[in-house]
N, C-alpha and C positions, 0 to 999 in steps of 0.2 A: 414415492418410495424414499426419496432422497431428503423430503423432507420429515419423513421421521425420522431419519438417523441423525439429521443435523440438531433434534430437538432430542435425543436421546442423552440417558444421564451421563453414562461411558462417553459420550463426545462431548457432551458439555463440560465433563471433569477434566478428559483432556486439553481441551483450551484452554479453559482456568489456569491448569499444570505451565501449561507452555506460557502463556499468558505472565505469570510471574515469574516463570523462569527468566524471561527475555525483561522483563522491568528491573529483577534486582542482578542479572549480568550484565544491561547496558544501559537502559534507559536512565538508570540511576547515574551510572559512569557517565553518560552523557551530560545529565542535568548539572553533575558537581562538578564538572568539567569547565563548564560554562559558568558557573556562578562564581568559583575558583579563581578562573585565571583568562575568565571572559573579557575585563576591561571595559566593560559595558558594549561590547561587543554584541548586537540583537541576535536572536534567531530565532526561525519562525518556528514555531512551538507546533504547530498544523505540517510541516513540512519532517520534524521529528516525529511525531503521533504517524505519520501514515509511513512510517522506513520501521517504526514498531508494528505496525498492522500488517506492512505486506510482510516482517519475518514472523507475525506469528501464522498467517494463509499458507506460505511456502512451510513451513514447519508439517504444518497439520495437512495440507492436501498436496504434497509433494513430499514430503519424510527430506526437505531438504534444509540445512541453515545456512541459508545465503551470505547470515550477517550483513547486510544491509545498515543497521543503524548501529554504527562505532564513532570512536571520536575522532573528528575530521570531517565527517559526515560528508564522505563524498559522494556523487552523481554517480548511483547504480546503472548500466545500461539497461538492464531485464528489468528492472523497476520502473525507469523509463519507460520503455518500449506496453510496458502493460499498464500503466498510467492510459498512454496513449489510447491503447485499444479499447480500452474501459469506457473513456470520453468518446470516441469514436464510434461506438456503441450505443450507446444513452444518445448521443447526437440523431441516430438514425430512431430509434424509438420515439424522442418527443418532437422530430422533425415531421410535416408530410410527406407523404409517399410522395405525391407530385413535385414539391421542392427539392427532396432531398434525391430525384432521379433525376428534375434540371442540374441542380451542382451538381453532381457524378457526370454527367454529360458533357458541361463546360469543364469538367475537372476545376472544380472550384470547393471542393467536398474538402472534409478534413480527411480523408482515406489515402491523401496520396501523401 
């Protein structure tokens, strides 16, 4: 069921929406920010792309704007924290059952 709605045109338009909303209110203000008055200053381009992707998920399945990617670019906690869970996740899927209930046992898992 869930995934015809995520394939549906009305949710695909609204991503899109949100999607360039959140490109020309920040990610642009970001990029020129940095090229601006960078000083050759690096930043990780992959660490910007994903503080645009988690405000455009909370946007669309939370009706929330975190604002997560502004300039400063600091260390969100709830972006954190759901990084986390996310790898912690995929960890236990491509791990064995048998391995990945030894480390939980030793407490050696990424869950704690």
């Amino acid at each position: 069921m869930s995934s015809l709605e995520f394939h549906s045109a009305e949710f695909c338009a609204m991503t899109a929406r949100s999607l360039v909303k959140l490109v020309h209110s920040r990610l642009l203000l970001v990029l020129e920010d940095v090229t601006v008055s960078g000083g050759g200053t690096p930043i990780d381009l992959q660490d910007v792309l994903l503080l645009l992707t988690f405000d455009n998920v909370c946007m669309i399945a939370f009706g929330i704007d975190l604002g997560c990617l502004h300039l400063g670019l600091l260390e969100i906690p709830f972006a954190k924290a759901f990084e986390d869970a996310t790898e912690a996740t995929i960890i236990c899927f491509i791990t064995p059952t048998a391995i990945w209930r030894a480390l939980r046992y030793f407490d050696l898992s990424s869950e704690s």
